[in-house]
C-alpha positions as CSV (number, residue, x, y, z in Angstrom):
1,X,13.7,-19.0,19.2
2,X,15.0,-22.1,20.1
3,X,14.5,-24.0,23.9
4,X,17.5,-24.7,25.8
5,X,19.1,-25.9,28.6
6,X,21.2,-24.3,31.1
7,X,24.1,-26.2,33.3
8,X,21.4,-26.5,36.2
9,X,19.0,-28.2,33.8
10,X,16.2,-25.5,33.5
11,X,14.9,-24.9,30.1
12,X,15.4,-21.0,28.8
13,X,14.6,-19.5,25.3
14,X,17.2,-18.7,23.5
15,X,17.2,-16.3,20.3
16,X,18.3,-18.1,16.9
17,X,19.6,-14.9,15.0
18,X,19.3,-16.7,11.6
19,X,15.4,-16.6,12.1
20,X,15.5,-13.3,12.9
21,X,17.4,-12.7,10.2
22,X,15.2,-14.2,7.5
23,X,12.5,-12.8,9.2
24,X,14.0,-9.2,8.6
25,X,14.3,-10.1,4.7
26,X,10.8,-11.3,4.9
27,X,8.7,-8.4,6.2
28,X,8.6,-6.7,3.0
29,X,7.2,-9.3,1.0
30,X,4.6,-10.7,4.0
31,X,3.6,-6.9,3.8
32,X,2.6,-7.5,-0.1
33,X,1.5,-11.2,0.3
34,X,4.2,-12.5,-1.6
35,X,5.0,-15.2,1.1
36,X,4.0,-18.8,0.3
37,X,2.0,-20.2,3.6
38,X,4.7,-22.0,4.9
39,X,7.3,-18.8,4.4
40,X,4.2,-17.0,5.8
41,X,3.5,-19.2,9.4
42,X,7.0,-19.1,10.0
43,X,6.9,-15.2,10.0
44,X,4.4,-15.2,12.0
45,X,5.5,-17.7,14.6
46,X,8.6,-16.0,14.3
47,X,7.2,-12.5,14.9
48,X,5.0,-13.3,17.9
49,X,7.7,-15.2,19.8
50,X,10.6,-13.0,19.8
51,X,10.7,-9.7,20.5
52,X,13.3,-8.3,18.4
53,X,11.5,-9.7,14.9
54,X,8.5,-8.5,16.6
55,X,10.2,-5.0,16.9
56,X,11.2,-4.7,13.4
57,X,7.9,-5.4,12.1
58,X,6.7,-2.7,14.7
59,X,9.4,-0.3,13.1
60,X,8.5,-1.4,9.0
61,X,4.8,-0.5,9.2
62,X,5.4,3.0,11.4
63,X,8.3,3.7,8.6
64,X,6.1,2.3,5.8
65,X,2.4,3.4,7.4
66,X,2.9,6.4,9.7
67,X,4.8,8.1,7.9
68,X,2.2,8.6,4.3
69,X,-0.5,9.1,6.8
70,X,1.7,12.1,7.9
71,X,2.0,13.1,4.6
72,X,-1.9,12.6,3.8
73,X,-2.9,15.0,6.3
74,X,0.1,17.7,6.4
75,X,-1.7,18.6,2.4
């Protein structure tokens, strides 16, 4: 997310889809620790201050989590 400002002068937040985009490509690997910690504070900061990187995440570890618990207790 990047601040802007609008024609009146007031700051807004606006959403820099090439972070979100990285931070798409990223999730897998931050979910293995195969981030570096710079790779690794920039998901985060990414992920906590915009909501659509923060929904993806949401959506990888229900996909990747919820689902084999599912399959752990249906046996």
């Amino acid at each position: 997310m990047r601040k802007s400002m609008d024609t009146a002068g007031a700051a807004e937040w606006s959403i820099d889809m090439a972070d979100c985009k990285k931070v798409q490509k990223m999730i897998g690997k931050f979910d293995h620790g195969q981030l570096d910690i710079k790779q690794e504070e920039f998901f985060i900061q990414q992920v906590e201050s915009c909501k659509d990187c923060r929904e993806e995440f949401e959506i990888y570890y229900i996909v990747a989590y919820g689902l084999s618990e599912d399959e752990n207790t249906a046996g």
